[in-house]
GUTORKE-516799 format. One record per residue (C-alpha): chain; residue number from 1; x, y, z; residue in three letters. Coordinates in nm, 3 decimals. Each point is the difference from the previous one (the first is absolute). Example, Ala and Ser with C-alpha at 12.3 -4.5 7.8 and 13.67 -1.06 7.14 Angstrom:
BEGIN
 chain   n      px      py      pz res
     A   1   1.230  -0.450   0.780 ALA
     A   2   0.137   0.344  -0.066 SER
end
This chain:
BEGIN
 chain   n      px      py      pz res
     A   1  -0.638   0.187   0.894 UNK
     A   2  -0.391   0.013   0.061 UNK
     A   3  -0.169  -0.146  -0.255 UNK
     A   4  -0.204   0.343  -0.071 UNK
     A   5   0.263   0.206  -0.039 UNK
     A   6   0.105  -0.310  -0.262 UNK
     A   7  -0.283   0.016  -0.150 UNK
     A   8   0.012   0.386  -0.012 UNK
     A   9   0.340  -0.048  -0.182 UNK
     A  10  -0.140  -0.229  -0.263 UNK
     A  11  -0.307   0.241  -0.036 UNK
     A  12   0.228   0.276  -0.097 UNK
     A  13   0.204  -0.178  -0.229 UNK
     A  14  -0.248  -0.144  -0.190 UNK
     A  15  -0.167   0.375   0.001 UNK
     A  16   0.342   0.097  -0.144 UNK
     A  17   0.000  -0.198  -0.274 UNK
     A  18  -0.344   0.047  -0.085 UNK
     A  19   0.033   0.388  -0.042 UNK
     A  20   0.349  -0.081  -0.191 UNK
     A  21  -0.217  -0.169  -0.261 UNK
     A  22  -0.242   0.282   0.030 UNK
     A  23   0.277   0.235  -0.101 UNK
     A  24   0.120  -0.172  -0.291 UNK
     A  25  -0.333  -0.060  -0.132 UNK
     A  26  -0.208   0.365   0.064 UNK
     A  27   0.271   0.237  -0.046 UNK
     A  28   0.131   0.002  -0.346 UNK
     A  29   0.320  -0.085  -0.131 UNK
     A  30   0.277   0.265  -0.044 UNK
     A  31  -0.004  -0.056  -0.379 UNK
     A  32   0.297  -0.066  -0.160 UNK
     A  33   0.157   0.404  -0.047 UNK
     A  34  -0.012  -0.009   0.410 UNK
     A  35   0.043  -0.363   0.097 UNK
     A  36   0.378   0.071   0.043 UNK
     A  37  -0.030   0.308   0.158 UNK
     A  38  -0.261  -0.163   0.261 UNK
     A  39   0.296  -0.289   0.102 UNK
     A  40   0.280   0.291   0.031 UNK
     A  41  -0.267   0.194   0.261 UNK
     A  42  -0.022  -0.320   0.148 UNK
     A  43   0.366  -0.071   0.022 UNK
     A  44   0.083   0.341   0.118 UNK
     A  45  -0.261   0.053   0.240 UNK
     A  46   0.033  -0.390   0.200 UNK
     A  47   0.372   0.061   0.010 UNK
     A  48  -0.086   0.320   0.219 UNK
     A  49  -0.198  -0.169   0.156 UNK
     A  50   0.194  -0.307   0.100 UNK
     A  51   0.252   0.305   0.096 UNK
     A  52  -0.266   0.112   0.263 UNK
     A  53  -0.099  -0.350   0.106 UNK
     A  54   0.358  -0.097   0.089 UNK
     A  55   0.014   0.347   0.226 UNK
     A  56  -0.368  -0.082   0.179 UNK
     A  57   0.040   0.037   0.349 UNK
     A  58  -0.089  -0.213   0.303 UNK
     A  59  -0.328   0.177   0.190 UNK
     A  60  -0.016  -0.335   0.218 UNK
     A  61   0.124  -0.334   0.039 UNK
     A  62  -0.331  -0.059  -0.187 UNK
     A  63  -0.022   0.260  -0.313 UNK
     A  64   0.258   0.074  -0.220 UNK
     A  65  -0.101   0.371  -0.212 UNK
     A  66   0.121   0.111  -0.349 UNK
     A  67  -0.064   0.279  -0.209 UNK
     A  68  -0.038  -0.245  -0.305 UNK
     A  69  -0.315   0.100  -0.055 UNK
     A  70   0.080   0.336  -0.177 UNK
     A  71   0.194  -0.094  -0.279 UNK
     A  72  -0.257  -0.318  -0.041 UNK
     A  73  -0.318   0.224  -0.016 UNK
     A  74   0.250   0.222  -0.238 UNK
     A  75   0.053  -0.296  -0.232 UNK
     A  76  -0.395  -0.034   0.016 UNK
     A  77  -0.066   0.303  -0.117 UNK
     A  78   0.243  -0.026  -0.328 UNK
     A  79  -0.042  -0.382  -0.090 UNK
     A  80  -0.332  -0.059   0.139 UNK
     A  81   0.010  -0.436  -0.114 UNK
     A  82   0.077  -0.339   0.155 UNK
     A  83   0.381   0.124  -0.063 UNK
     A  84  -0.031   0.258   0.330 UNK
     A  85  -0.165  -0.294   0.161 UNK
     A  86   0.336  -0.246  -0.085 UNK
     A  87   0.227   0.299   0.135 UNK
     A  88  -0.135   0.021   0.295 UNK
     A  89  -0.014  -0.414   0.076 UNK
     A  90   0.385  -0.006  -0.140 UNK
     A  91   0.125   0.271   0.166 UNK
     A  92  -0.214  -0.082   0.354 UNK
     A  93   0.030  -0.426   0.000 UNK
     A  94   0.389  -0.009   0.059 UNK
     A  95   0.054   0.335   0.319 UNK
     A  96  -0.358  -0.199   0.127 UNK
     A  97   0.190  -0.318  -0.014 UNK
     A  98   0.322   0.081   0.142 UNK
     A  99  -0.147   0.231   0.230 UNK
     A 100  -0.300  -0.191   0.162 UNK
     A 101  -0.019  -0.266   0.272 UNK
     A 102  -0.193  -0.193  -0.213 UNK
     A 103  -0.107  -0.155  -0.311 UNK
     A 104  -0.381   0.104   0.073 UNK
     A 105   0.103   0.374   0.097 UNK
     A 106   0.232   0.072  -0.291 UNK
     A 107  -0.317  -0.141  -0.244 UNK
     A 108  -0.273   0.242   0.139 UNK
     A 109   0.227   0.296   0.030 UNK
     A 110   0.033  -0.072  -0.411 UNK
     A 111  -0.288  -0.100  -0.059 UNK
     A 112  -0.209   0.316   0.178 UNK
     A 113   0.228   0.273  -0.239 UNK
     A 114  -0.066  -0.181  -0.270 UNK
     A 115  -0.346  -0.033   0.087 UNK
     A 116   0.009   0.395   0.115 UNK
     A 117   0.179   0.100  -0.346 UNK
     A 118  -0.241  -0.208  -0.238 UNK
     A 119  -0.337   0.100   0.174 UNK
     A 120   0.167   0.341   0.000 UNK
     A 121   0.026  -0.009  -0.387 UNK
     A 122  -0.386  -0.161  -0.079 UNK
     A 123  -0.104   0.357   0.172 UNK
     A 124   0.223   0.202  -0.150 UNK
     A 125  -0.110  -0.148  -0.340 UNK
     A 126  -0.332   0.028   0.087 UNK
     A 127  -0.045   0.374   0.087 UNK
     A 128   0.133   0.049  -0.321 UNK
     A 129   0.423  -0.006   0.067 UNK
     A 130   0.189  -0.068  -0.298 UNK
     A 131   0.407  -0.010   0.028 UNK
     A 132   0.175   0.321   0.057 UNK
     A 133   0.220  -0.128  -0.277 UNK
     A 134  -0.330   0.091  -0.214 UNK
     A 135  -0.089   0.289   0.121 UNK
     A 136   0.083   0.392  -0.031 UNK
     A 137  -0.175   0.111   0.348 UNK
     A 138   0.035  -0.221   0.295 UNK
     A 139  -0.359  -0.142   0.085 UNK
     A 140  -0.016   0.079   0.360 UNK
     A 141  -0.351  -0.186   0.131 UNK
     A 142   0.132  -0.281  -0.158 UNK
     A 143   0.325   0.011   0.208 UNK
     A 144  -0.224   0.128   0.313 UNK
     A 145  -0.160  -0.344  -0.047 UNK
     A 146   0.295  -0.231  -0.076 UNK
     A 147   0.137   0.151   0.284 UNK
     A 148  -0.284  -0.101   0.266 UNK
     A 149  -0.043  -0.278  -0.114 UNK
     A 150   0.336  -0.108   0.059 UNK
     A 151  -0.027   0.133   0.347 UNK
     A 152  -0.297  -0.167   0.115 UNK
     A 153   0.039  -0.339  -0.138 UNK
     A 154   0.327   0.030   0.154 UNK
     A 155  -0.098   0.109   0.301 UNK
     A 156  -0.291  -0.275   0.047 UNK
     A 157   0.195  -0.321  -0.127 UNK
     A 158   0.279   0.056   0.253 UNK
     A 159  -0.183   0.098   0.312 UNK
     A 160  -0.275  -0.286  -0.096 UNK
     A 161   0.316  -0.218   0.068 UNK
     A 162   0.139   0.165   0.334 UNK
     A 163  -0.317  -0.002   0.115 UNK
     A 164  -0.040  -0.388  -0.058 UNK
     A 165   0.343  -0.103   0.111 UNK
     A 166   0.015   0.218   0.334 UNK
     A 167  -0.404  -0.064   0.034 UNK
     A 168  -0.078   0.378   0.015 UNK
     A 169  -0.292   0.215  -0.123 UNK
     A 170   0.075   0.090  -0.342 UNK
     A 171  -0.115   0.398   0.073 UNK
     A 172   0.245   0.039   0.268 UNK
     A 173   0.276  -0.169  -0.253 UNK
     A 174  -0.136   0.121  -0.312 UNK
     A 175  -0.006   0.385   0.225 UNK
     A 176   0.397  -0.010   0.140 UNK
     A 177   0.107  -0.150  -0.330 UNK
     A 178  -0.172   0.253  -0.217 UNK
     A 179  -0.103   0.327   0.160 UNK
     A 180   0.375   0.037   0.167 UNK
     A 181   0.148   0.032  -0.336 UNK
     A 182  -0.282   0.160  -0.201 UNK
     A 183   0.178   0.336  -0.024 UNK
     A 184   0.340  -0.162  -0.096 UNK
     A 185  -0.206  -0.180  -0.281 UNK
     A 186  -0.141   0.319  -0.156 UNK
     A 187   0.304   0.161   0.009 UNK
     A 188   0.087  -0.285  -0.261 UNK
     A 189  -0.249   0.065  -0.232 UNK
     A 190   0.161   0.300  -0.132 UNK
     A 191   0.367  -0.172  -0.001 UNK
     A 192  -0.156  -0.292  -0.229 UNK
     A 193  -0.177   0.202  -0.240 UNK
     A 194   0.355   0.208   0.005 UNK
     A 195   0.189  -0.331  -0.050 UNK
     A 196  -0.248  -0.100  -0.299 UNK
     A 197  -0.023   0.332  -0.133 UNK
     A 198   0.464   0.047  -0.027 UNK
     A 199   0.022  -0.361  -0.113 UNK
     A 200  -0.283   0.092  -0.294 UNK
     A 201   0.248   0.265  -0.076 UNK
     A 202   0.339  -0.072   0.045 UNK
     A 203  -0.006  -0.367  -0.007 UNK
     A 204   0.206  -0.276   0.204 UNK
     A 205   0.236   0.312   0.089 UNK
     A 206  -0.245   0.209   0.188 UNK
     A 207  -0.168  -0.271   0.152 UNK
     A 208   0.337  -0.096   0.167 UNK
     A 209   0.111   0.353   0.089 UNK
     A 210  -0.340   0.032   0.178 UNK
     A 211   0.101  -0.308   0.239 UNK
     A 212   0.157   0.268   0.233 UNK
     A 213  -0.348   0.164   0.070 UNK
     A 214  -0.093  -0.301   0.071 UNK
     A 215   0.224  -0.109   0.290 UNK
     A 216  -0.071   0.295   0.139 UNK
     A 217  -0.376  -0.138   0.043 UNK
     A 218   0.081  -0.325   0.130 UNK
     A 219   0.216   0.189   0.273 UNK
     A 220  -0.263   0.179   0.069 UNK
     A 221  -0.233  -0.294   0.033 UNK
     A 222   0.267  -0.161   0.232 UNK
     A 223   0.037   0.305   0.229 UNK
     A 224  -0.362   0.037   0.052 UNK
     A 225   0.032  -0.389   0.093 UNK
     A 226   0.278   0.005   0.230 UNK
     A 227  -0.167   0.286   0.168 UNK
     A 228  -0.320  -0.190   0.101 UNK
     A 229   0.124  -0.320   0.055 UNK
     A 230   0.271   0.199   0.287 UNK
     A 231  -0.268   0.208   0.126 UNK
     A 232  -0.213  -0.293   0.040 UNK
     A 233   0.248  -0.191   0.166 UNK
     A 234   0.085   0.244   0.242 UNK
     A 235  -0.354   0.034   0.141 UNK
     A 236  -0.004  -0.390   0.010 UNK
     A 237   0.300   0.018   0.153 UNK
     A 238  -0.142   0.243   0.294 UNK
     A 239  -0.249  -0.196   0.058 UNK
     A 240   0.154  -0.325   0.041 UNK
     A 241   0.231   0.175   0.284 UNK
     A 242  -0.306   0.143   0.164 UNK
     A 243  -0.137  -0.359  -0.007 UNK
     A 244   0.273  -0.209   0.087 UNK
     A 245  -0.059   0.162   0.366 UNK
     A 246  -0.333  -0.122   0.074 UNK
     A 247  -0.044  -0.406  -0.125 UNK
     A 248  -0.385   0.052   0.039 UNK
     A 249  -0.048   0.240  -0.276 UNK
     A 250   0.238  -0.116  -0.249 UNK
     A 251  -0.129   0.093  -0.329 UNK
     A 252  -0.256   0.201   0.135 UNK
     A 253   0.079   0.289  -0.194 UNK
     A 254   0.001  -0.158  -0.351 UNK
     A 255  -0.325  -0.206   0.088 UNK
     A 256  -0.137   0.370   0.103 UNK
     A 257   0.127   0.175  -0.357 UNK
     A 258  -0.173  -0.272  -0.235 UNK
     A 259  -0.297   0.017   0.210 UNK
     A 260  -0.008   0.385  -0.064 UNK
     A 261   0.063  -0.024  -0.305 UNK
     A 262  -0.313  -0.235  -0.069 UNK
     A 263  -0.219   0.192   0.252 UNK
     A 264   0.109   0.340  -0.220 UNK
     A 265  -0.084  -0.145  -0.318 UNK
     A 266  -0.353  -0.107   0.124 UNK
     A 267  -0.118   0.341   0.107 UNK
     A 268   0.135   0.082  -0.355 UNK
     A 269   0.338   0.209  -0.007 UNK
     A 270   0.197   0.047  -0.259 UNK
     A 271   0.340  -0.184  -0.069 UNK
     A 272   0.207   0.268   0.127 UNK
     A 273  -0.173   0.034   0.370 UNK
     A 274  -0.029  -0.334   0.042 UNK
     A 275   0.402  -0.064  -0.096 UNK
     A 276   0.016   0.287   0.324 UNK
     A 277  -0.246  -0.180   0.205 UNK
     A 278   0.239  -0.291  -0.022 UNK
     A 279   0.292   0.155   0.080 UNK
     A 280  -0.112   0.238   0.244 UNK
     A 281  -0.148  -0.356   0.182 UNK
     A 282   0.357  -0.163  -0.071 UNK
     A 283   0.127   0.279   0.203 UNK
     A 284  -0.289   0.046   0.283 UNK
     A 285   0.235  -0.173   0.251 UNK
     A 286   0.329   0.101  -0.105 UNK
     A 287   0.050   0.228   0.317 UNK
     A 288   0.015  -0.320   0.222 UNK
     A 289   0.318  -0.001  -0.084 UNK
     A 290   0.130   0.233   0.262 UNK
     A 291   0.142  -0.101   0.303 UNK
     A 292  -0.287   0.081   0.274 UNK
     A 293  -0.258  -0.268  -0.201 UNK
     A 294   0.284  -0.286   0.064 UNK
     A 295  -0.078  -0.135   0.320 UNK
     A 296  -0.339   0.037  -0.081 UNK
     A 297  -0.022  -0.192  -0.332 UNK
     A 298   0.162  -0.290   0.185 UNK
     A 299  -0.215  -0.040   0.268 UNK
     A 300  -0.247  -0.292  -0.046 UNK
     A 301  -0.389   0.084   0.165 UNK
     A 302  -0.198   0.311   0.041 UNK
     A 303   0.180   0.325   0.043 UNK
     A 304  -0.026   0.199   0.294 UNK
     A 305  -0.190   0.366  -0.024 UNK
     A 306   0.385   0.191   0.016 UNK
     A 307   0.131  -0.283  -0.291 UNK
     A 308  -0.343   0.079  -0.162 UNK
     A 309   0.083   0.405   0.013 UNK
     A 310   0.327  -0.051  -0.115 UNK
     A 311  -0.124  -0.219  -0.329 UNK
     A 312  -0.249   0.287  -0.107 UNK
     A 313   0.283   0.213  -0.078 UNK
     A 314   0.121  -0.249  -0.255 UNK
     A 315  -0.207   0.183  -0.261 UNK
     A 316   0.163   0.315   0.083 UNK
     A 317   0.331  -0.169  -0.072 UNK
     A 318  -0.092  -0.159  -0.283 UNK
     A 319  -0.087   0.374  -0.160 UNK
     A 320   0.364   0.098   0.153 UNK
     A 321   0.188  -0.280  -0.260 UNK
     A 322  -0.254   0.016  -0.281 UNK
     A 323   0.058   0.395  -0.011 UNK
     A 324   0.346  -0.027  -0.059 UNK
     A 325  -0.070  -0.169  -0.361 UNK
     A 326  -0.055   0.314  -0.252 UNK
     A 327  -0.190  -0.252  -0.223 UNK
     A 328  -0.237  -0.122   0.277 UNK
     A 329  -0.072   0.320   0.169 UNK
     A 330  -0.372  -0.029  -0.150 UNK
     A 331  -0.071  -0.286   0.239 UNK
     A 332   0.099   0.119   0.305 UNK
     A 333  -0.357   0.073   0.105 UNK
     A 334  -0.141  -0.330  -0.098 UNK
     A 335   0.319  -0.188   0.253 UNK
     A 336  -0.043   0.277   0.289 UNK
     A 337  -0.399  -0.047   0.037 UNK
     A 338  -0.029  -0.383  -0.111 UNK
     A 339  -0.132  -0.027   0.378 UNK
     A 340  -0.293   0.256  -0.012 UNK
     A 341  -0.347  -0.125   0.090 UNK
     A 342  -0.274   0.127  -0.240 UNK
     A 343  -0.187   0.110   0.337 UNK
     A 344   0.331   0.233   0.138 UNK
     A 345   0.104  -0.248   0.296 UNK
     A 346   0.330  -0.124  -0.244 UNK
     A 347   0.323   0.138   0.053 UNK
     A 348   0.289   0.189  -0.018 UNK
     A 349  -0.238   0.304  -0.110 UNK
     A 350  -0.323  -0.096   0.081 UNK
     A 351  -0.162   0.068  -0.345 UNK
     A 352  -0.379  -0.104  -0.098 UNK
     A 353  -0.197  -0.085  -0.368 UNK
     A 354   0.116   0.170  -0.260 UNK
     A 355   0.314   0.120   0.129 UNK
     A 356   0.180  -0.302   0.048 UNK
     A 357   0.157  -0.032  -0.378 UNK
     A 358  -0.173  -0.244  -0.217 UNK
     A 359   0.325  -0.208  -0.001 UNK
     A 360   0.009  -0.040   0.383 UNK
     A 361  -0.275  -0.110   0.020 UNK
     A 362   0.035  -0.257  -0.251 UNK
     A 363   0.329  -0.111   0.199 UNK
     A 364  -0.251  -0.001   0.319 UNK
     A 365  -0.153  -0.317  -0.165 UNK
     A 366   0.258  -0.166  -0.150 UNK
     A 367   0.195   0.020   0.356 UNK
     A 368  -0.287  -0.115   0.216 UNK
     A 369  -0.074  -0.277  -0.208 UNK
     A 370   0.325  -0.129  -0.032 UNK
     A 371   0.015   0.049   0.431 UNK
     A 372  -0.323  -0.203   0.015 UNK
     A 373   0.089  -0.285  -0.292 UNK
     A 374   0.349  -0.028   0.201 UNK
     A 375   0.080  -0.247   0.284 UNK
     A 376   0.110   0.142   0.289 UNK
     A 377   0.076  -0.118   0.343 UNK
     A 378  -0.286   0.079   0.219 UNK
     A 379  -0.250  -0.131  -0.290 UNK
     A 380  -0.089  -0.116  -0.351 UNK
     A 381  -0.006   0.133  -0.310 UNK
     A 382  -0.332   0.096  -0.105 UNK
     A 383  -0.175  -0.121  -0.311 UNK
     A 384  -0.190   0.201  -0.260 UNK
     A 385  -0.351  -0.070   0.133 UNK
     A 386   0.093   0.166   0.333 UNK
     A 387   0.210   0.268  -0.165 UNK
     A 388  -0.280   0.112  -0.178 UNK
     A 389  -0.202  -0.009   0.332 UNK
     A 390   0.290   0.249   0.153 UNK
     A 391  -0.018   0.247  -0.297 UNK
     A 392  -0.353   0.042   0.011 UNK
     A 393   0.016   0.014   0.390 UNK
     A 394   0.288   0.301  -0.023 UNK
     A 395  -0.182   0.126  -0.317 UNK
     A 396  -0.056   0.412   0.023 UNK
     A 397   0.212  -0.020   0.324 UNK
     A 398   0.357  -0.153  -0.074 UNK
     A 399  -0.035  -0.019  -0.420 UNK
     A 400  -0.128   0.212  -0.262 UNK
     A 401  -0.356  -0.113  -0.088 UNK
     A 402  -0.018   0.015  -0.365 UNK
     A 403   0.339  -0.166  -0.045 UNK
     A 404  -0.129  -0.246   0.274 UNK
     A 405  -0.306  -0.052  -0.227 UNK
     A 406   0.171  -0.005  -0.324 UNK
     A 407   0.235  -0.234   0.134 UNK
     A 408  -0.219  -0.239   0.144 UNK
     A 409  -0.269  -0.011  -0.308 UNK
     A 410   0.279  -0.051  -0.238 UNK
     A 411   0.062  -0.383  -0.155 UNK
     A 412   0.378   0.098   0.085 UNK
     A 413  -0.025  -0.007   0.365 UNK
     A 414   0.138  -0.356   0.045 UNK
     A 415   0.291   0.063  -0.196 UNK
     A 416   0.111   0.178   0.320 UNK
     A 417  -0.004  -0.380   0.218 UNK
     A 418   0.190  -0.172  -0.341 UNK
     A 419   0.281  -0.183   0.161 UNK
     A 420   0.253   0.112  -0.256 UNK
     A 421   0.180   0.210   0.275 UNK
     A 422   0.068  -0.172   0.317 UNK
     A 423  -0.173   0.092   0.273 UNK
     A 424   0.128  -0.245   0.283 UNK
     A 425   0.217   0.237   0.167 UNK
     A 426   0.327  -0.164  -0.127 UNK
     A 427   0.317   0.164  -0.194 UNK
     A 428  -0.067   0.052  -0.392 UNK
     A 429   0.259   0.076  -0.244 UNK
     A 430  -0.067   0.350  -0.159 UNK
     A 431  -0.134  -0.019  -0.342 UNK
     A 432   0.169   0.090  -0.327 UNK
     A 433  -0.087   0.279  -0.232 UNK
     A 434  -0.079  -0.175  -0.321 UNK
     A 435  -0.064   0.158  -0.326 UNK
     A 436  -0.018  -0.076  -0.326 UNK
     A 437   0.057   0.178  -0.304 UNK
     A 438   0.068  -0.130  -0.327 UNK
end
């Protein structure tokens, strides 16, 4: 383990116990009319959610995903006290235990819900939240905020860990972790203020009863999970076919995607178009797979002008596969005219400036720059001194001037010459699809 992400580990515990002590001490006791109905909440409420925990689902070798949160924020709500915080450790210490691969994994993945739940709680009692137990209307800002706060200091403590241990920008782990799932997680504010509001009413009973409901969430969670994790290995899978045909440019397409997914995010998309940047970019290539490009692709040197021809078509193929997907039919344009100049000399359709889509022309960069950071066999790869010399030379004439200038000014820029992707020419191994949601 890397001592930072140990140190990260300790960090969080001791963070843990700190707002555990902060619970006990600024939220006031239950009082001795409700201390007994606070412990049943508790006991009630853990035991669904050790029934949720022990269904979590596998989203990769790496994350494991529950539903336990619900009936956890639920039992926040009604027993607002150290007591919620002891549910959650007993009830999350033994499945993280028997579950993890390690001693160190099994103690964060505690220690962040209890550390989610208690700084969850100081909020709620801050804004003014009392326990529902107390109450005759439910007090909804207060739940609003319990509720985000729980989200966000989840959220932050486990992608602040990914991000150490896989030595990845937090945004980009913090952004797949969190944004993929957002609309899953406000679908669940309703379903705990439901759960609070039937166990405030019918007790241990209800609670129970409402379970079902419950399932039915985590399925959904798990479908929308299998669902990316197969359509994302699919298009990893096309690509690695494409590749294995031509030894040179192995990797070429995932080297291309992350760097158009950096060069979108510097001239300032949102989230959305840059996930499409990066998959229309995984996919620029994918017609390369057809027959007629074989011989071609295998052919060491410079191409003649007929092999030449025949390669400017791939983009036209490429739009020929990527078509055929329903849900990527809104990047067909961005694969088909990834080859337009900004000056009209590009191909297959000859377009100029402004209509070449932004997204091609994003891919336009990221694929040169991989071509000219690559070995190949008639020279050297180039490095980002004389890259930056070739953009400004092709500047207004092969790429898109204010992306060319937005590019270049930006403190980003060598990101795209990192050697975290290989760019020697050799076979790489796909990469996984992680994720992780607590």
């Amino acid at each position: 383990m890397h001592p930072s992400v140990r140190r990260y580990i300790v960090a969080t515990v001791v963070a843990t116990v700190v707002a555990t002590a902060l619970v006990a001490w600024l939220i006031p006791p239950a009082g001795p009319d409700f201390t007994q109905k606070y412990l049943r909440a508790v006991a009630c409420l853990s035991a669904v959610a050790l029934l949720t925990q022990l269904l979590g689902f596998s989203l990769t070798r790496a994350a494991k995903s529950s539903i336990s949160f619900v009936p956890f924020l639920a039992s926040a709500a009604i027993a607002p006290s150290w007591m919620t915080t002891a549910g959650v450790l007993l009830m999350t210490l033994p499945v993280q235990v028997t579950r993890s691969r390690g001693t160190a994994k099994a103690i964060f993945n505690t220690a962040q819900q209890c550390l989610s739940v208690s700084v969850a709680m100081l909020v709620y009692h801050a804004v003014g939240g009392i326990s529902l137990l107390k109450v005759e209307a439910f007090p909804y800002l207060p739940l609003v905020c319990l509720f985000a706060t729980f989200f966000t200091v989840n959220s932050v403590s486990v992608s602040g860990v990914v991000a150490l241990s896989e030595e990845r920008p937090f945004w980009d782990v913090w952004s797949v972790n969190t944004l993929g799932t957002l609309p899953y997680d406000l679908l669940a504010w309703p379903i705990i203020t439901c759960l609070a509001w039937i166990y405030v009413e019918h007790g241990m009973a209800g609670a129970f009863g409402f379970a079902v409901p419950l399932l039915g969430l985590r399925q959904l969670y798990k479908t929308n999970a299998d669902l990316e994790k197969t359509n994302q290995d699919l298009l990893e899978l096309m690509v690695a076919a494409i590749e294995a045909r031509d030894p040179y440019t192995s990797g070429h397409s995932r080297r291309v995607s992350q760097n158009a997914k950096t060069i979108a995010q510097i001239v300032g998309l949102r989230q959305a178009e840059v996930k499409r940047v990066e998959i229309a970019a995984l996919l620029h290539d994918v017609g390369k797979i057809h027959e007629v490009f074989a011989p071609i692709l295998s052919k060491p040197g410079r191409l003649t002008e007929e092999e030449n021809l025949i390669m400017q078509t791939h983009p036209i193929k490429s739009e020929e596969l990527v078509s055929k997907v329903s849900q990527l039919r809104d990047i067909v344009g961005a694969v088909r005219h990834h080859h337009e100049n900004w000056d009209g000399t590009g191909y297959p359709d000859g377009l100029a400036g402004e209509r070449i889509p932004l997204a091609s022309r994003i891919i336009m960069f990221a694929d040169t720059i991989d071509a000219m950071t690559s070995d190949r066999p008639y020279r050297k790869a180039l490095d980002e001194v004389a890259v930056r010399g070739e953009l400004m030379k092709y500047r207004a004439r092969q790429f898109d001037p204010a992306v060319c200038d937005a590019l270049l000014s930006s403190p980003r820029y060598p990101e795209l010459f990192e050697p975290s992707l290989r760019r020697s020419g050799q076979a790489d191994q796909m990469p996984k699809l992680r994720l992780a949601v607590q």
